[in-house]
N, C-alpha and C positions, 0 to 999 in steps of 0.2 A: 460642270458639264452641262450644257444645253446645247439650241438651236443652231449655232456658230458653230462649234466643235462636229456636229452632226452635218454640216455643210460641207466640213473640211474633207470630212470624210467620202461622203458626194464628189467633193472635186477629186478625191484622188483617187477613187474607183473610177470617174469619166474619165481620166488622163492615161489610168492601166489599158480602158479598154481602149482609146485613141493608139496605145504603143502597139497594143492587140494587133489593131486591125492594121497598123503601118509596117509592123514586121510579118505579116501574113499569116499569122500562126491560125492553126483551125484548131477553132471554139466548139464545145460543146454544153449545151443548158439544159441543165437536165431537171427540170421542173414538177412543183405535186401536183396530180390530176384535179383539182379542182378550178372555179374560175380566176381564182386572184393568180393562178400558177398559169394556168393559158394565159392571163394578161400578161402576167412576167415576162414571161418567154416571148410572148409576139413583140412587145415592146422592145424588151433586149436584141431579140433578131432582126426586127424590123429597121432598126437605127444603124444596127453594124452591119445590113446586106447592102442598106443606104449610104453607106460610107466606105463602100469597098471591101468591107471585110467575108469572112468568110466562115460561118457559123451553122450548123445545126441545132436544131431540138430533141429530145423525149421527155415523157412524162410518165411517171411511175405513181403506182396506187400505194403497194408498199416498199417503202425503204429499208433493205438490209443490208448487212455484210457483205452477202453474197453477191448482192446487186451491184455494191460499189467496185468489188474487187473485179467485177463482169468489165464496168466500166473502165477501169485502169488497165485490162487488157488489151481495150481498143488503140489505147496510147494515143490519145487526142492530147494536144498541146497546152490545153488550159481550158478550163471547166469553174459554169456557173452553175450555183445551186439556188435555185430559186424556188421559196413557199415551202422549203424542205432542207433536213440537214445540219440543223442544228444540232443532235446530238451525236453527228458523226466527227467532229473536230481531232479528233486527237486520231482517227484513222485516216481521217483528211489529209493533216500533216505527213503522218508516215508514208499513205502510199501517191500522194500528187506533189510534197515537199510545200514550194511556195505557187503551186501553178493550180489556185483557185479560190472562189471568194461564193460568200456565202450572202443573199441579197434575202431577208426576213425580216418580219415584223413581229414573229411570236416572241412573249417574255425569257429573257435570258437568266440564267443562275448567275451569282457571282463569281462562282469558279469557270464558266464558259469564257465571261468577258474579261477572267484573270489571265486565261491561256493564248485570245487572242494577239502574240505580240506579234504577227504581220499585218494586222487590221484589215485581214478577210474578210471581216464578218459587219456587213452592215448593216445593222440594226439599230431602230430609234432607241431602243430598251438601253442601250451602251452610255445614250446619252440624256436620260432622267427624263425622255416622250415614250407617251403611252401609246404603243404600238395596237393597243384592241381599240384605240378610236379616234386617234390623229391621222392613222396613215396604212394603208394598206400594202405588200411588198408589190402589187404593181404601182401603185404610187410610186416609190421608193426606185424603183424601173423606170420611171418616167423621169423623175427628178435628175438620174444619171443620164438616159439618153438627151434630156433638154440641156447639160451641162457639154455634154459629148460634142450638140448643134442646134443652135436657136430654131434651127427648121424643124426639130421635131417637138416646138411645144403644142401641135395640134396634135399629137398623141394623148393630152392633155385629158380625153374623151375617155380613152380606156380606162386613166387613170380613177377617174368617177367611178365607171363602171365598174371596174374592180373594189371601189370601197362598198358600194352598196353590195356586189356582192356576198362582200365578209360581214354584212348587216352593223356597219358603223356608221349610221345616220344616224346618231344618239343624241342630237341637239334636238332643241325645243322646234316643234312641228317635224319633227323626224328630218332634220339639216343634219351636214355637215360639220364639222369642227377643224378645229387645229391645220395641219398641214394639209388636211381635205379640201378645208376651204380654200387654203390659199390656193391650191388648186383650180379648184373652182371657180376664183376672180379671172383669173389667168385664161379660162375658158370661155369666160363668160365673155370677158373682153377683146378677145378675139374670135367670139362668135357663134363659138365652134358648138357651146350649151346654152336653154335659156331655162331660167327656172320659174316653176310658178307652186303655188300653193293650192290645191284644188283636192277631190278625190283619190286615193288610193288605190285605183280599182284597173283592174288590165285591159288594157286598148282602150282606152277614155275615148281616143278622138275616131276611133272607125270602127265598133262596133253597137251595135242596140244595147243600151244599157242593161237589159237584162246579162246578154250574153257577158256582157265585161262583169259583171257580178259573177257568173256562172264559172267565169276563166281565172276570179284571184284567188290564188292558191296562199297567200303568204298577207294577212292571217289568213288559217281555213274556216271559212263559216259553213260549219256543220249544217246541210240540207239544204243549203244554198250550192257551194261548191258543188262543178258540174252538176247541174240540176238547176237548166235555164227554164223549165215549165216554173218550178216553183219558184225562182227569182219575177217570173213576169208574171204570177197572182200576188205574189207582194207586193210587185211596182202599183198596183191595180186597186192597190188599196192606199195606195198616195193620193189620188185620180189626175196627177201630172199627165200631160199628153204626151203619150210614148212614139207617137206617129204626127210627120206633118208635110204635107201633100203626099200621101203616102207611103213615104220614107221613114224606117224609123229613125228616131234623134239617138243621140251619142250622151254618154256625161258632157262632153264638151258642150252639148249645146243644152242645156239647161241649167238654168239661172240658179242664183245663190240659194236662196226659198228652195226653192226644188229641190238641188242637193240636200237640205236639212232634212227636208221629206223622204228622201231616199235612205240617210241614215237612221232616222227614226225608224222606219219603218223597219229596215232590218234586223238592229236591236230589238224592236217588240219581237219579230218571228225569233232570233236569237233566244229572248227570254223566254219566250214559250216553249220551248225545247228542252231547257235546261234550267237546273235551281244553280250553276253557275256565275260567276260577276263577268257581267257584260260589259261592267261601264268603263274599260280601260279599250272597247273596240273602235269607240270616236276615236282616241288619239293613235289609233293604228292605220284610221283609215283617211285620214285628212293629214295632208302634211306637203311633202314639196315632191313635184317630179321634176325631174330633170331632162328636156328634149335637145335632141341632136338636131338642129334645122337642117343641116347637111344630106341626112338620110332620107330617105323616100317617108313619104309623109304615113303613120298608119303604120310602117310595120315594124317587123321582130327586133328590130337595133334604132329605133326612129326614138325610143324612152329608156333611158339607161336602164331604172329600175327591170324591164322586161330583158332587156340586153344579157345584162347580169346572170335571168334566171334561164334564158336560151344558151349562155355557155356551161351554167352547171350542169345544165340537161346531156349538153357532150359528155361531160365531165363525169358526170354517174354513169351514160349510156354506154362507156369505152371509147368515145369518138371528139377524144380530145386535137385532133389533127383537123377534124371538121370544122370545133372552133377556133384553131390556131387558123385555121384561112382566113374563117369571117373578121380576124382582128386585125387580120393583115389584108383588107381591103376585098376580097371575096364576096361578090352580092346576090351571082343569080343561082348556080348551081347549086352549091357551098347553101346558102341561105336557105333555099324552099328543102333541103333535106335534111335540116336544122330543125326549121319550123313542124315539119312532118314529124321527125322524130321527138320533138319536144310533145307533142301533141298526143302521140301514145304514150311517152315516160310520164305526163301527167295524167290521165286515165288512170293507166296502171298505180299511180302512187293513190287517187282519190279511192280506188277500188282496197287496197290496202288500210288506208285510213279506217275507211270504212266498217272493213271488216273489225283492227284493233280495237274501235271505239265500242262495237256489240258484244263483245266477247268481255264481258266483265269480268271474267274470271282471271283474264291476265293483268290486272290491275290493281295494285296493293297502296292505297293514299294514308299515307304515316304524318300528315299536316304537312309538316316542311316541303315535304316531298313526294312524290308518286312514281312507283316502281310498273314499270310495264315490263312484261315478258314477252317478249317479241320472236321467240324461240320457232321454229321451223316454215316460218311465210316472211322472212325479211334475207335478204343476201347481207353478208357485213358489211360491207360497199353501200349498202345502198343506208343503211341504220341512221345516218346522219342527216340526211335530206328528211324522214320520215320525222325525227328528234324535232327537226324545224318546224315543221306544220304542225307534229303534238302543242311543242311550245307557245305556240303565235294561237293554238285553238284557245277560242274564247276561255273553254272550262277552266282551264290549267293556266289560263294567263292571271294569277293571282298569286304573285310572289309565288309560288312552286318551282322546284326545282325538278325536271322529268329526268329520270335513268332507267334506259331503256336498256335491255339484255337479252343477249341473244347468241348462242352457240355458231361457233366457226368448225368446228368439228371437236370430236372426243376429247384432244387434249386441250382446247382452248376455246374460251369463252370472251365476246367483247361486252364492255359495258361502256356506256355514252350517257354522259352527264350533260342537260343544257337548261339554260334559265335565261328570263327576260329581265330578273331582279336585278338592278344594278349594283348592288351594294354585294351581292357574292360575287365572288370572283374564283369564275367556274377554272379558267386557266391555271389559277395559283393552287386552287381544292387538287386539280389531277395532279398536280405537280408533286404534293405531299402527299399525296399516297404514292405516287410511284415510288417516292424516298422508303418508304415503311413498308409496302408490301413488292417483292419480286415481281415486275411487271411491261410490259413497254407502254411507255403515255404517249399518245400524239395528240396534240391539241390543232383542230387546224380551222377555226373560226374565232370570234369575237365574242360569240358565246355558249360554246359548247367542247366539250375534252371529250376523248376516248381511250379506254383502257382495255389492254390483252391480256386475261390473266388466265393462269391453269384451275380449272375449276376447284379442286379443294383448298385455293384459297378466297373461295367466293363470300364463305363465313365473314373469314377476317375482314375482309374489304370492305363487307358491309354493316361490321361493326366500327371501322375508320370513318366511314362517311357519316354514322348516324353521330358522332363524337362531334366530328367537321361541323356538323350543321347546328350542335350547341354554340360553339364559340362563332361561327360565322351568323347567324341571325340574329 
């Protein structure tokens, strides 16, 4: 099983949705709220409204029963599941028969890929590629619509964007790999991306480098993030020229030397903050952006990386239909209340942060690991995006694994496992607990799982994990 075999598969989901769209059936894509599920979806719909067909969306936070059997009432003709659904197969079957396909990247069990015998389910995991950093399901969406019609390989763009979204830029200077890449050439050569290696830092090219300091959320630099006074006394202590006729300059317009100055400089304010290891924050923050030439030059979709983090912001905010616009070509309306909204969900999360990081007392560091109790100031929707910026903060970016815990109400509690370590494999750890303790796992990034468990078996769970973390380190 490889690359071929996984092609084949490609062609013959392009060729179901081509008889789709020719016998008029109405489509339904019912996709998971986050961004790799809006790219899914935009992409799948954008291709077959483009080809005559006739398809809807929605997007769901959680997947149950109840929800499915909602959907089978509707009696839509054939339904795509995308970025979700994988452990619904065998009610799949029952209640839609053969009139549905399942478009995912998370890892599969062997008995999921024993049951698939109508080849629903397309996943690289089926065929021996690693779906946490080859290829993301909008990827996977794109490979089928460019199959579908050579005209939609400049969709080419989301497909990026949705990789960074699910943070699989896991090559050397934070690249690309595997099917990403090829992606990626594919882009590049027809135009559509260009990539360079420079700063990691948000709006490189149209804001005062202070304020682009003050705006990267992803890693979080403690006392930097929001908090553009104290990024421009640290530029200050570079003595780089932050103004010239006036104007301030951007990262873009400062020279290699400079840049070095600028990271330097942060890392010392970094260290002086914290008896934390700093020195894995160069390779977080030097690496490759990838620009849309296409886009207006400067803004919110002009750099994938930022693209990525304005559709999450829908994606946490309820306002996944907002970024389903912007994917499907949406730039003025759509956009500036994109950007607005992204502007407060990032506030509100720094303001969070914040607080978690003072409050030491919800904070239990076991070496391997660091337990945060996130109990009555986090929504469980939201636990995940927070999970990220713990993760990426300098302190904790040393090999630590963050499980963060937080109550959904009286009978049920979530816990959210994530790590930068690449040698755990956070997706497979949730997996084996769900086996051993009564639970529901949803894994839905690259490096981070989440578990719903009823609180008295919160003991066990996390005597499961402290086990995990013998054999897995």
């Amino acid at each position: 099983m490889g690359y071929n075999e996984f092609n084949e598969n490609i062609n013959s989901i392009s060729e179901k949705v081509r008889n789709l769209i020719d016998e008029k059936k109405d489509i339904l894509i019912v996709s998971n709220s986050s961004c790799d599920g809006i790219i899914s979806a935009s992409i799948l719909i954008r291709s077959i409204w483009k080809s005559g067909g006739k398809a809807s969306a929605r997007f769901v936070n959680n997947f149950t029963q109840e929800s499915i059997d909602q959907l089978k009432n509707e009696d839509h003709e054939f339904y795509f599941f995308t970025d979700i659904g994988t452990g619904f197969i065998e009610l799949f079957n029952k209640l839609f028969s053969k009139n549905w396909v399942i478009i995912d990247h998370k890892k599969l069990s062997f008995a999921q890929i024993a049951t698939d015998d109508n080849s629903a389910i397309l996943n690289p995991w089926k065929y021996d590629i690693d779906g946490r950093k080859e290829i993301s399901t909008g990827g996977i969406s794109y490979l089928v619509a460019k199959n579908l019609d050579k005209k939609f390989e400049d969709l080419s763009t989301l497909a990026i964007v949705s990789a960074l979204g699910d943070s699989q830029d896991v090559g050397d200077k934070r690249s690309l790999i595997g099917l990403n890449n090829e992606i990626l050439d594919i882009s590049k050569k027809s135009g559509v991306i260009r990539t360079e290696i420079d700063l990691l830092l948000s709006f490189n090219e149209s804001l005062p480098i202070h304020e682009s300091i003050a705006n990267t959320f992803v890693p979080y630099l403690r006392g930097l993030t929001c908090n553009g006074s104290k990024c421009l006394e640290v530029l200050k202590k570079t003595n780089i020229p932050l103004k010239k006729n006036g104007m301030w300059r951007t990262i873009a317009d400062t020279t290699q030397e400079e840049k070095f100055l600028i990271i330097e400089n942060i890392k010392n304010f970094l260290n002086s903050q914290t008896n934390g290891n700093i020195e894995k924050i160069e390779s977080m923050l030097i690496g490759y952006n990838y620009f849309l030439p296409t886009e207006e030059y400067g803004s919110h979709v002009y750099e994938a990386r930022r693209f990525s983090e304005l559709l999450s912001s829908c994606a946490l905010s309820k306002k996944t239909g907002l970024g389903m616009s912007i994917c499907l070509g949406e730039r003025s309306g759509a956009l500036q209340e994109a950007a607005t909204d992204e502007q407060e969900f990032k506030n509100g999360s720094h303001k969070l942060v914040s607080k978690i990081l003072k409050e030491k007392w919800r904070f239990s560091d076991k070496g391997s690991h660091v337990i945060i109790n996130v109990d009555g100031i986090i929504e469980p929707d939201y636990v995940g995006y927070l999970s990220r910026l713990l993760t990426s903060h300098y302190q904790f970016n040393n090999n630590k694994v963050i499980i963060m815990k937080t109550a959904i109400d009286e009978d049920y509690s979530k816990y959210l496992l994530g790590s930068l370590h690449e040698s755990i494999d956070i997706e497979q750890m949730t997996k084996e607990l769900s086996d051993k303790i009564q639970g529901i796992t949803i894994t839905f990034s690259n490096s981070d799982g989440q578990m719903i468990i009823n609180p008295v078996q919160e003991d066990s769970l996390m005597s499961i994990i402290m086990k995990q973390f013998k054999i897995s380190l």
